[in-house]
Backbone bond lengths (Angstrom), bond angles and torsions (degrees), N, CA, C in turn:
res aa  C-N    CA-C-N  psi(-1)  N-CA   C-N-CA  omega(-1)  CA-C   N-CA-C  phi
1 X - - - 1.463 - - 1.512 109.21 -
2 X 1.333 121.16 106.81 1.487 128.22 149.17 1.552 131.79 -87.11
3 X 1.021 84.32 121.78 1.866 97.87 -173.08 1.714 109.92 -114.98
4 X 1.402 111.41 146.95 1.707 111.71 -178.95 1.785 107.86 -141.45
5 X 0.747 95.56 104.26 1.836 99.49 -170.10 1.292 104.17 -97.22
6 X 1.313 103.00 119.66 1.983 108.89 173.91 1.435 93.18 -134.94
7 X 1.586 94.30 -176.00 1.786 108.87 -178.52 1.510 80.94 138.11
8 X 1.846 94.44 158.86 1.672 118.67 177.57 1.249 112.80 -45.81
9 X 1.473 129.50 159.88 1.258 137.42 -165.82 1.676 103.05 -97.80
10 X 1.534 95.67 127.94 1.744 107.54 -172.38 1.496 109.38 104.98
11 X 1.406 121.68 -15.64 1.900 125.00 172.50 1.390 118.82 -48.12
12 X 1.583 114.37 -22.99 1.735 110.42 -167.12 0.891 98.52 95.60
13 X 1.456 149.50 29.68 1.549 123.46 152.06 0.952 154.10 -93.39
14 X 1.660 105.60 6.58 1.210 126.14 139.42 1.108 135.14 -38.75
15 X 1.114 108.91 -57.26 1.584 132.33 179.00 1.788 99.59 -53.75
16 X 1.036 103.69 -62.11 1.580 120.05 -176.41 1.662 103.43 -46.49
17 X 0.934 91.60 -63.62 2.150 92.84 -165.18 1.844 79.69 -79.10
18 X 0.823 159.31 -72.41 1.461 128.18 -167.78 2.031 121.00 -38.76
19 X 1.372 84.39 -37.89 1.469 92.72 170.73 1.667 121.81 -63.04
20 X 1.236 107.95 -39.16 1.662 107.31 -175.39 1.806 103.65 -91.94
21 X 1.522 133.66 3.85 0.695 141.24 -119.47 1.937 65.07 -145.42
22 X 0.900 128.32 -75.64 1.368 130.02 176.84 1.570 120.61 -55.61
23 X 1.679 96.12 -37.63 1.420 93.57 174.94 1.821 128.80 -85.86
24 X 1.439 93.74 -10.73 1.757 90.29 158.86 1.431 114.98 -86.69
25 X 1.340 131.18 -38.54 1.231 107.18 153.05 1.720 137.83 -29.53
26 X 1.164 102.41 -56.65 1.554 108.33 -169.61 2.031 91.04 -75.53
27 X 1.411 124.74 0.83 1.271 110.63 168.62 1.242 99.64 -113.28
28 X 1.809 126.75 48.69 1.445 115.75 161.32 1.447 109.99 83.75
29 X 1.480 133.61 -7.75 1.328 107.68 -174.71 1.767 103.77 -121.82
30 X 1.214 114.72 137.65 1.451 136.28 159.43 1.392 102.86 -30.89
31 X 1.400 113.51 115.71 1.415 122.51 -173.49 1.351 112.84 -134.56
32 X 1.462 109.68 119.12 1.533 127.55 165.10 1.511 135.86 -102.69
33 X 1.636 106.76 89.31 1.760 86.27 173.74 1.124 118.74 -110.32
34 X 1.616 98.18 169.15 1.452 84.09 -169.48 1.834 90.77 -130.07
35 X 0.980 106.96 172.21 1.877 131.86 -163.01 1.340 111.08 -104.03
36 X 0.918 142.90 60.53 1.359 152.08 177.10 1.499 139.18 -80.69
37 X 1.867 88.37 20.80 1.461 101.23 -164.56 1.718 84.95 -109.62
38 X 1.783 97.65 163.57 1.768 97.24 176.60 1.538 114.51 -95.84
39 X 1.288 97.63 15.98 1.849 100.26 157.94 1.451 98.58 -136.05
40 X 1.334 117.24 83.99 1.537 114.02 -179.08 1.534 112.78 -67.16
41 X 1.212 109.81 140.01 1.902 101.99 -178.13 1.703 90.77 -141.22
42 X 1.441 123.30 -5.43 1.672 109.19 -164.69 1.478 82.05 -64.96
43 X 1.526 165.40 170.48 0.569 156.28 -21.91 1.665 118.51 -74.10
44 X 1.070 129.13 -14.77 1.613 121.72 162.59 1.977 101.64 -66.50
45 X 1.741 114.56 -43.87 1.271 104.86 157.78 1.616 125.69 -17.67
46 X 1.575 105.11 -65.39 1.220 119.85 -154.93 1.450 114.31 -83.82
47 X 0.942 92.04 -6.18 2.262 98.04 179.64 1.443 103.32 131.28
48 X 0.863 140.11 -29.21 1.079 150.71 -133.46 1.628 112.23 -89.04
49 X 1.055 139.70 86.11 1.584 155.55 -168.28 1.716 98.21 -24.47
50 X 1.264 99.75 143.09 1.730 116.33 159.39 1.906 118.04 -35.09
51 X 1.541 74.17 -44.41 1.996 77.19 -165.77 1.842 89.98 -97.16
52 X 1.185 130.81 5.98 1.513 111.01 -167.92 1.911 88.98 -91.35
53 X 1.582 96.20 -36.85 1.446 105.87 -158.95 1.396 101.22 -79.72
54 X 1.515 143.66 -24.19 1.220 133.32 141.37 1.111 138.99 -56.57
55 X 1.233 127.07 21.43 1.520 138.25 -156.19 1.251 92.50 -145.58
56 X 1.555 139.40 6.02 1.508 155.83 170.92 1.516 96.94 -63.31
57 X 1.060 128.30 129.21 2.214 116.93 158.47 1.830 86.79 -109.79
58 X 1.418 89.40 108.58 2.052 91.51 169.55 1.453 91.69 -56.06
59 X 1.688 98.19 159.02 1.398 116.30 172.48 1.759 115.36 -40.01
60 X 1.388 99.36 -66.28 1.478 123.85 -176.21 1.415 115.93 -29.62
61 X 1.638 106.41 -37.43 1.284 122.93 -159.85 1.639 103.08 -111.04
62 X 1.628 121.68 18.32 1.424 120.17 -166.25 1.611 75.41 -101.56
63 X 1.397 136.39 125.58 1.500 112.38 143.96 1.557 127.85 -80.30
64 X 1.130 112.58 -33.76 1.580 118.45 179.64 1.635 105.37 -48.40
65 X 1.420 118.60 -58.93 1.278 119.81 178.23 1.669 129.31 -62.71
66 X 1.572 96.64 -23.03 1.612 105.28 171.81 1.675 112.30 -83.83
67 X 1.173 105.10 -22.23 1.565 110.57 168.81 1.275 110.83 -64.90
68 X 1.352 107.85 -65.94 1.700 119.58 168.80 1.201 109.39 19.02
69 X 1.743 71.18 -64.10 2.323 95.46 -139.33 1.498 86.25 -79.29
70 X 1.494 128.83 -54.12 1.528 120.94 -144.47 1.484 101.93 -120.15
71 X 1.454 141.84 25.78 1.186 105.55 -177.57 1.740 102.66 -97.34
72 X 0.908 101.43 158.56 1.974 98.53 171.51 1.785 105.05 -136.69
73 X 1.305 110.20 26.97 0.869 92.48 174.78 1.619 148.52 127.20
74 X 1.493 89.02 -48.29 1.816 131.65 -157.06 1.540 95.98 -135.99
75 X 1.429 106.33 124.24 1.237 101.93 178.59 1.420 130.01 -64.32
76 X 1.048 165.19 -169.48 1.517 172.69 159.08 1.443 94.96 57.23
77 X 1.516 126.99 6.54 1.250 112.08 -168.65 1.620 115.37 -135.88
78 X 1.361 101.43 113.11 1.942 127.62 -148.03 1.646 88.09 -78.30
79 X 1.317 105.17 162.65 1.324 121.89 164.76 1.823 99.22 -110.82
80 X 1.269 106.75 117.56 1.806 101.68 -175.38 1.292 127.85 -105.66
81 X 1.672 102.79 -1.09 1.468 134.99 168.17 1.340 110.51 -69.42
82 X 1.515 158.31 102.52 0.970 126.25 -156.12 1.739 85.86 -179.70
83 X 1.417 118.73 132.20 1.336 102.45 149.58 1.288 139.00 -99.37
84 X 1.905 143.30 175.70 0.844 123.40 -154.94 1.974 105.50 -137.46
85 X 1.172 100.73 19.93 1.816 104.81 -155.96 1.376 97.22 -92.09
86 X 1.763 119.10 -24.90 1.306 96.15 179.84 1.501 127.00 -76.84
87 X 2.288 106.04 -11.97 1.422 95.91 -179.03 1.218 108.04 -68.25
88 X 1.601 142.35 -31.35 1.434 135.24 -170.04 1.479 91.96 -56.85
89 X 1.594 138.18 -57.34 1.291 138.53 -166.67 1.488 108.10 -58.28
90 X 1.297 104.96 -38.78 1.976 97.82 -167.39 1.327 103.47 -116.68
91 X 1.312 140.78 10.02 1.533 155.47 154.20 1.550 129.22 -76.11
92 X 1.572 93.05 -62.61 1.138 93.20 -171.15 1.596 124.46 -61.40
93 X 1.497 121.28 171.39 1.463 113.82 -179.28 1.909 104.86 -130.05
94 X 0.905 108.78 108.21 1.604 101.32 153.08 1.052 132.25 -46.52
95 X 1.203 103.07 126.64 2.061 119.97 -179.32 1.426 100.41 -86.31
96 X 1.478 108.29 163.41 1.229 114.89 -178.86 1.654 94.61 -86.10
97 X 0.833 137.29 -20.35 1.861 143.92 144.45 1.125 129.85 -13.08
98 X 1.822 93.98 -41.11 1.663 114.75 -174.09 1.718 106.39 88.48
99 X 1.247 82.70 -0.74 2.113 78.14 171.84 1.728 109.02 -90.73
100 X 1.084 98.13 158.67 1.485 119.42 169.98 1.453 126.03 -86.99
101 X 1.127 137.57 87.82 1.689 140.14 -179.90 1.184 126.31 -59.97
102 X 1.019 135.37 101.99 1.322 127.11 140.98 1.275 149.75 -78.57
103 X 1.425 134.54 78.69 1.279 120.76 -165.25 1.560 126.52 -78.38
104 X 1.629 137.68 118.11 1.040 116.58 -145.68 1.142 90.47 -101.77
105 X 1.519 128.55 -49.73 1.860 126.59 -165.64 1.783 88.63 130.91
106 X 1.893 81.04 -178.75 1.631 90.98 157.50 1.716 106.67 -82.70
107 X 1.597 100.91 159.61 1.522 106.19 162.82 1.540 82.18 -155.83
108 X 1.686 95.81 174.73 1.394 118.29 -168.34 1.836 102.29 -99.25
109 X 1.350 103.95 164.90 1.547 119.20 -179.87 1.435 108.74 -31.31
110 X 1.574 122.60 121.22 1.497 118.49 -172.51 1.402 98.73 -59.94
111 X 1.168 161.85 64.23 1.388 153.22 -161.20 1.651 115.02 149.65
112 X 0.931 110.63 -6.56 1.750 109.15 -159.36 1.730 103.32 -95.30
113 X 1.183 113.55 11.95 1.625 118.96 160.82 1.594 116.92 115.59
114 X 1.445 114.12 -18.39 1.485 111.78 -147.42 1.562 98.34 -116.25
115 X 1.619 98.24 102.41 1.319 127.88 168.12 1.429 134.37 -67.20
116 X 1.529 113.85 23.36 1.309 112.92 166.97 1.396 121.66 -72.10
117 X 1.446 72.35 163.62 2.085 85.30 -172.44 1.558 103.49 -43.68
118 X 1.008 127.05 -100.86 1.774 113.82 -171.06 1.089 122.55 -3.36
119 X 1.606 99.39 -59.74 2.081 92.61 -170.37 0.908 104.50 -82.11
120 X 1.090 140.66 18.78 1.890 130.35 173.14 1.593 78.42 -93.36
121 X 1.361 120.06 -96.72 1.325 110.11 -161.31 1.537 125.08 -33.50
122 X 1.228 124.58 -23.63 1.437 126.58 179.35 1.714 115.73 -72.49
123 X 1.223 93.17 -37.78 1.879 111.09 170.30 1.476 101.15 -63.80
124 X 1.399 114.56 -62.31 1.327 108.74 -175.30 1.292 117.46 -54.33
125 X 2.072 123.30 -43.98 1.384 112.45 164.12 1.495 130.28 -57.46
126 X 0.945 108.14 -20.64 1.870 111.73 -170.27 1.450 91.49 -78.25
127 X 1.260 118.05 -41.20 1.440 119.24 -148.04 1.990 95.70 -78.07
128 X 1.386 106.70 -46.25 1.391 110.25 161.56 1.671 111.17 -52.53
129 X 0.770 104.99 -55.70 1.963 96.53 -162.73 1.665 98.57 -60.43
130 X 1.380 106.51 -57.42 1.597 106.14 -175.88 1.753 128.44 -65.99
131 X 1.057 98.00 -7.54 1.642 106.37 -171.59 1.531 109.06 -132.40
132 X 1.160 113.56 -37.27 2.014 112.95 178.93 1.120 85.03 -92.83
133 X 1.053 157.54 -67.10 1.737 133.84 -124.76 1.477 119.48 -118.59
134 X 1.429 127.36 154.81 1.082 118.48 -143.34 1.434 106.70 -100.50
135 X 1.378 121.01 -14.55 1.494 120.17 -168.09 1.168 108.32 -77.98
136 X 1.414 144.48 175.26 1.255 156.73 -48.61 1.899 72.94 177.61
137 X 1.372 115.43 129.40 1.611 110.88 169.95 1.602 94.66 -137.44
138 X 1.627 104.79 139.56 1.495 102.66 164.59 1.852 85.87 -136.72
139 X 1.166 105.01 144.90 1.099 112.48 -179.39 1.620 112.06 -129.88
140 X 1.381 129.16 137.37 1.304 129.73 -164.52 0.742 133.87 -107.06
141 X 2.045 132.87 60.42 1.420 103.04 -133.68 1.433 127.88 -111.54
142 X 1.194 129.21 -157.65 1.521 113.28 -160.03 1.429 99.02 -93.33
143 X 1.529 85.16 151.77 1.743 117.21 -168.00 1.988 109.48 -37.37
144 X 1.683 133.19 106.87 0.927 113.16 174.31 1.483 104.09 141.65
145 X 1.230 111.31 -154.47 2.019 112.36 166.39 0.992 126.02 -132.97
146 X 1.331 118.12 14.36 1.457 127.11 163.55 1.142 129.51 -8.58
147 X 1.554 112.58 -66.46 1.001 134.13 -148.90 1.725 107.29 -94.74
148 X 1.333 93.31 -48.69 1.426 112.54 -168.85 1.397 119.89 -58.96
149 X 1.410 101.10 132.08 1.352 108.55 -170.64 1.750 121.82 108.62
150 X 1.661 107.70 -49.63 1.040 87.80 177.43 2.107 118.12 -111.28
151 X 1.174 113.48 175.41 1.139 130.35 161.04 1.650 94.55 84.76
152 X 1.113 101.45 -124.28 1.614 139.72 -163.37 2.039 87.49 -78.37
153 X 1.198 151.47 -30.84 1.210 155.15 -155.73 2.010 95.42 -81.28
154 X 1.923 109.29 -40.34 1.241 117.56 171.34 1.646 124.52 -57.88
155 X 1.588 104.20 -12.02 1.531 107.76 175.96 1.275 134.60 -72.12
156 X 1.832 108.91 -19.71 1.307 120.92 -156.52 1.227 107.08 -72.57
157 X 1.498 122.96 159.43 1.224 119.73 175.87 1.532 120.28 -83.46
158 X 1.344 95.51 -24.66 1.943 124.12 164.66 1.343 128.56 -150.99
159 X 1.582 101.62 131.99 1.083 102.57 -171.87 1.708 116.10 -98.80
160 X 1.181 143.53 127.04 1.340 137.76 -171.80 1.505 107.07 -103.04
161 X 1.534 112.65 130.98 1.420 109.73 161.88 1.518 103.54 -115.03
162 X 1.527 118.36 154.24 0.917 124.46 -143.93 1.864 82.13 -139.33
163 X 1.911 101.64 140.07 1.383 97.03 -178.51 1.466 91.93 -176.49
164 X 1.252 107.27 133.91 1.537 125.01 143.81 1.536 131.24 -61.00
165 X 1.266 112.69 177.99 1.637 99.78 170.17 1.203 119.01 -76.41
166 X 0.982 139.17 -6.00 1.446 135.99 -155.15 1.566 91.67 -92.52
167 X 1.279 96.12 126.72 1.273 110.91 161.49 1.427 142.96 -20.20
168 X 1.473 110.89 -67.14 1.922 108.77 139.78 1.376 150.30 6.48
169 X 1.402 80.86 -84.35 1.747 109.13 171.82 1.590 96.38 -69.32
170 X 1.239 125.10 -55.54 1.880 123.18 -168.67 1.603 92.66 -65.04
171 X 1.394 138.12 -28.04 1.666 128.99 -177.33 1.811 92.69 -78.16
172 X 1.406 117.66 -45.25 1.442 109.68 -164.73 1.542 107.46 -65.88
173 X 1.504 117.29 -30.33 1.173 116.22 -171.56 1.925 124.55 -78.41
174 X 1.541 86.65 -28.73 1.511 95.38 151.61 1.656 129.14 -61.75
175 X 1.206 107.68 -38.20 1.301 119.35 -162.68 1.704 88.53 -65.15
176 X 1.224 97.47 -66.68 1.569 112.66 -163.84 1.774 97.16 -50.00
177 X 1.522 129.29 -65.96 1.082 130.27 172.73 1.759 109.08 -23.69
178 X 1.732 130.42 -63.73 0.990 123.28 -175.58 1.443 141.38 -58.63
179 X 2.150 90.73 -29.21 1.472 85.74 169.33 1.804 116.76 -98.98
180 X 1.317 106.62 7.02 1.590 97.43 146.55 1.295 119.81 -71.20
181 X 1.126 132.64 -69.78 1.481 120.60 177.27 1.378 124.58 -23.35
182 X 1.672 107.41 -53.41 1.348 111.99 -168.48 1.733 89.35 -61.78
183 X 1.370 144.59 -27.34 1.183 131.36 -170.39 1.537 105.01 -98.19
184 X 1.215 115.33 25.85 1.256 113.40 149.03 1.940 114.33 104.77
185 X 1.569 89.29 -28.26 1.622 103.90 -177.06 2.020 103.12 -64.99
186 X 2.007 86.18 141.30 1.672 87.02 -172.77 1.571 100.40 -121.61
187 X 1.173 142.28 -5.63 1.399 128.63 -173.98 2.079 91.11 -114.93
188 X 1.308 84.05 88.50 1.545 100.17 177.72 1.953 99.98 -99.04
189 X 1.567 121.15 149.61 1.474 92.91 -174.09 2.063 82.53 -142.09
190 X 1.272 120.90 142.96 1.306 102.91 166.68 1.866 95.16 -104.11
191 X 1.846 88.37 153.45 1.797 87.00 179.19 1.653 81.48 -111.43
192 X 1.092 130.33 160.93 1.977 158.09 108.67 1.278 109.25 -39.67
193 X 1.403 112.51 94.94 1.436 116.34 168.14 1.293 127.24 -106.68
194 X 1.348 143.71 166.77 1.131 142.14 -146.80 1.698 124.58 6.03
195 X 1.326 106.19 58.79 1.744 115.49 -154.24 1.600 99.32 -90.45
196 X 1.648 124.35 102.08 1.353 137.80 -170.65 1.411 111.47 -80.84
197 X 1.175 120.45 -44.16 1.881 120.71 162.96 0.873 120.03 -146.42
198 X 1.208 120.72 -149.65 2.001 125.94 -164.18 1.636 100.72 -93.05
199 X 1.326 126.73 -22.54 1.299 122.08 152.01 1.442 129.36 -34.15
200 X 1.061 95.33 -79.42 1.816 110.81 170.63 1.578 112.72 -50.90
201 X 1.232 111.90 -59.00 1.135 106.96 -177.90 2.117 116.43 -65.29
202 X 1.438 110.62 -13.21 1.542 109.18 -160.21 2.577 80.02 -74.22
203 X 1.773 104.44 -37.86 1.270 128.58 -157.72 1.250 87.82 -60.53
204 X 1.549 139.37 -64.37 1.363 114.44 -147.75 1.822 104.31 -87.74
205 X 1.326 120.79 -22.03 1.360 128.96 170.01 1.262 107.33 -38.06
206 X 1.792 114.17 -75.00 1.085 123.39 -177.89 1.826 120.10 -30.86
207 X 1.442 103.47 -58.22 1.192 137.43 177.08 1.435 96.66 -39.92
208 X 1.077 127.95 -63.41 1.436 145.30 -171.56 1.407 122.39 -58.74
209 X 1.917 105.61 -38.87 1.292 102.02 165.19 1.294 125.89 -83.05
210 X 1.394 122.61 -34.00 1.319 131.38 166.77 1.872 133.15 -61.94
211 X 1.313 96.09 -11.76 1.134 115.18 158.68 1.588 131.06 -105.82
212 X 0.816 104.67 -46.55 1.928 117.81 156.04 1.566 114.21 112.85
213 X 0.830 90.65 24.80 1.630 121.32 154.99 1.663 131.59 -30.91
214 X 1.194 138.05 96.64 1.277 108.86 -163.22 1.601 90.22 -102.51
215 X 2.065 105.10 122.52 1.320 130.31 153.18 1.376 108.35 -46.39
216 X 1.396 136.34 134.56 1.118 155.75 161.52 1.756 124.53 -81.95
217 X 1.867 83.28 -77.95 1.496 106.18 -178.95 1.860 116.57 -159.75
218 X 0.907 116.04 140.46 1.783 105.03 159.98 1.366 117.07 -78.77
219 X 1.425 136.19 161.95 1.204 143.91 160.16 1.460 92.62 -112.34
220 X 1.426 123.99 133.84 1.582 111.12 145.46 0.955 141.09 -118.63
221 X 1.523 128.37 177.74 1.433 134.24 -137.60 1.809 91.81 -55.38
222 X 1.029 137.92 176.70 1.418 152.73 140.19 1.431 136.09 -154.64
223 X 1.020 117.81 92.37 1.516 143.32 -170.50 1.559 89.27 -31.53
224 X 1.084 129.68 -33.24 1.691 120.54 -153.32 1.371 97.90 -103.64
225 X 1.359 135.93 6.50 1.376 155.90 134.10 1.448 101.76 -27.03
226 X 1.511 85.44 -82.43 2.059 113.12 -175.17 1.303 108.67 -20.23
227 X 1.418 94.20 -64.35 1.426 116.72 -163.97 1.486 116.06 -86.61
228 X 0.972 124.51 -27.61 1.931 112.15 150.06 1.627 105.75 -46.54
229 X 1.627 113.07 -58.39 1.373 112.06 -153.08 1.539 89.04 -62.91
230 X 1.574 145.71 -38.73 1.739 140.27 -164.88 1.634 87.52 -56.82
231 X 1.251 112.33 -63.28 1.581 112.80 -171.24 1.340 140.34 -52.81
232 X 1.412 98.34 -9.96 1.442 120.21 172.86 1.696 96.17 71.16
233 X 1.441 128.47 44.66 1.301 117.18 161.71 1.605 99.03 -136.98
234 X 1.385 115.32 168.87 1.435 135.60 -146.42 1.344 82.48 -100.24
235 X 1.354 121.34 117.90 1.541 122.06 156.85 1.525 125.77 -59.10
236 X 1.882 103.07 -9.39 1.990 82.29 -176.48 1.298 110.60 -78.36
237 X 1.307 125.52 -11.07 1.342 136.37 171.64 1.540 107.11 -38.17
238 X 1.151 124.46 -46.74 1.685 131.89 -172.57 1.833 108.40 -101.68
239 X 1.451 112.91 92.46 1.112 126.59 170.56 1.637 129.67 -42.06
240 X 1.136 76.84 -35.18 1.544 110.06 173.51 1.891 123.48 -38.69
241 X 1.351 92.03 -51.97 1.780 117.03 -172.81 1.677 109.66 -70.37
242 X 1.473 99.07 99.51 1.779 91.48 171.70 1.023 133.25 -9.44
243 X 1.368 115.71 -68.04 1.337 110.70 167.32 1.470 136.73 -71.15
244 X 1.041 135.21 41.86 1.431 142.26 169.37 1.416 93.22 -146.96
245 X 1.375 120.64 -4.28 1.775 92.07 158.50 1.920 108.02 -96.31
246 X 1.418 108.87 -15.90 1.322 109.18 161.50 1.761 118.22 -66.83
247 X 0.892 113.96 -38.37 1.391 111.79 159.88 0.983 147.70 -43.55
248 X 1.797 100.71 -38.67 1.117 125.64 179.89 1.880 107.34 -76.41
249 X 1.365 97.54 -63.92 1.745 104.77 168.83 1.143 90.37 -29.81
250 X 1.041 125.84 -70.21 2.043 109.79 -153.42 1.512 125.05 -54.36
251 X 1.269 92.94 -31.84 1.548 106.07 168.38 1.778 116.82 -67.35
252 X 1.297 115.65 -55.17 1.182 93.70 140.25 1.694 165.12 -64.70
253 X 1.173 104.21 -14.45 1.447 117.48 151.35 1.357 111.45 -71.24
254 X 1.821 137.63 -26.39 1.223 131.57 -178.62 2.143 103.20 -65.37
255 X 1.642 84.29 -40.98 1.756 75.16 -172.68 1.479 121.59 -92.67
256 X 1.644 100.98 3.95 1.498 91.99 162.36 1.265 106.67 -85.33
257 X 0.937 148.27 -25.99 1.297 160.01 179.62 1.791 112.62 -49.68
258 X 0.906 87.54 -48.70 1.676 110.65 -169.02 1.678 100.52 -73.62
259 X 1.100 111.70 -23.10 1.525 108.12 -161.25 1.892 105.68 -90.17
C-alpha cells in the first residue's frame, strides 16, 4: 500500500499520514514514511522527541552521502547510475510507532528539469521505495501542488487530499485533485479535517459534490490533539481521541479499497 497525503499548509496532514502510517503497522505491514515537507515534523508525530527529531540531517541536506551516490568528478556533471537501498537501511530511523522515517528535505518538481545532485538521488529514492519495495509507503508531502502529479507522486496507490472548511484549503484541494487526474492517477480521496459540527462538515461535502471530489471520510476537531501537540507528545499514542480513531478507519477503508 502506497499512500501520498498533500493539501494546504496547516490542514492536519501530518497528523493524518502519521496516523495511517501507524495504522498499517499495527495491521502487520512494514511501514515506511517518509517527510517530504520543508518543515518536516512527522517524526515528533511519530514518538519521536523534540531534540531526537532535530538531530535528523534530511537526505537533501547530507552532502557526503549525496556525493556518494553522484559525484564523478567533473563539476555540473552527476553520476545517475547509482543505487539507493542502502539509504532506507542506514538512514532510516525507527519510531517508537514501529514506523520507519524517512526524512527527505526540500527538493524541486519531480520533473521540472533540475538535475542537481539531491534531486537525482531523491527521485531515485522515492522511485525505489514506491515502485521496488514492498512495504507499506505513506509519504507526506509539502504543503501545496508541487509535487503532485508528476514523476514518482503517479505511483501511489492513493492519493489523499487533506482540507478543512475554509475555503482555501477546499480550492487547494481541488486544484491538487485536478492535476492528478490530468496525470492519470484514479483513487484520488478528499478527507474533512478538523471538522467541529454539522456546519463544516454540511461545507466541505457540498464542496465535494459540486466539484467532483471523491469524499472519503471526516476527522474531527479534538481538543486532546491540541494538547498532546502543547506537551510535546504524539497523540496517536492515545486511541482514545476521536480523531485518531477516524484516522484509523481511513486506513482501513484505504486497504479495502486497494484490494
Amino acid at each position: 500500500m502506497k499512500v501520498a497525503v498533500a493539501g494546504k499548509g496547516g490542514v492536519g496532514k501530518t497528523l493524518i499520514a502519521g496516523g495511517l502510517a501507524r495504522g498499517f503497522v499495527e495491521r502487520g505491514l512494514k511501514t515506511i514514511a517518509i517527510d517530504a515537507d520543508s518543515s518536516p515534523n512527522l517524526g515528533l508525530t511519530l514518538g519521536l522527541s523534540a531534540e531526537e527529531t532535530r538531530k535528523i540531517v534530511p537526505i537533501t541536506e547530507n552532502k557526503p552521502l549525496v556525493e556518494s551516490k553522484t559525484s564523478t568528478g567533473f563539476n555540473s556533471i552527476y553520476n545517475l547510475n547509482f543505487t539507493v537501498d542502502d539509504i532506507v537501511r542506514d538512514y532510516s530511523i525507527i519510531t517508537p510507532l514501529g514506523v520507519n522515517l524517512i526524512v527527505m528535505g526540500t527538493v524541486q518538481a519531480m520533473e521540472a528539469g533540475c538535475m542537481c545532485a539531491p534531486n537525482a538521488v531523491i527521485r531515485a529514492l522515492l522511485r525505489h521505495l514506491v515502485v521496488d519495495r514492498d512495504e507499506a509507503v505513506v509519504m507526506d508531502l509539502e504543503a501545496g501542488v508541487e509535487h503532485i502529479g508528476r514523476g514518482t507522486a503517479r505511483q501511489v496507490d492513493a492519493l489523499l487530499m487533506v482540507a478543512d472548511s475554509n475555503l482555501k484549503s477546499l480550492e487547494i484541494a481541488k486544484h491538487i485533485n485536478d492535476l492528478a487526474s490530468t496525470a492519470g492517477m484514479k483513487k484520488l480521496y478528499l478527507i474533512g479535517n478538523r471538522v467541529m459540527n454539522d456546519t463544516q462538515k454540511e461545507a466541505i461535502q457540498s464542496f465535494a459534490e459540486k466539484n467532483g471530489l471523491n469524499l472519503l471520510a471526516f476527522v474531527p476537531y479534538d481538543q486532546k490533539v491540541i494538547e498532546a501537540d502543547m506537551l510535546g507528545v504524539t497523540p496517536l499514542k492515545n486511541k482514545e481521541i476521536a480523531a485518531v480513531k477516524a484516522i484509523d478507519n481511513i486506513c482501513e477503508l484505504l486497504l479495502k479499497n486497494s484490494q
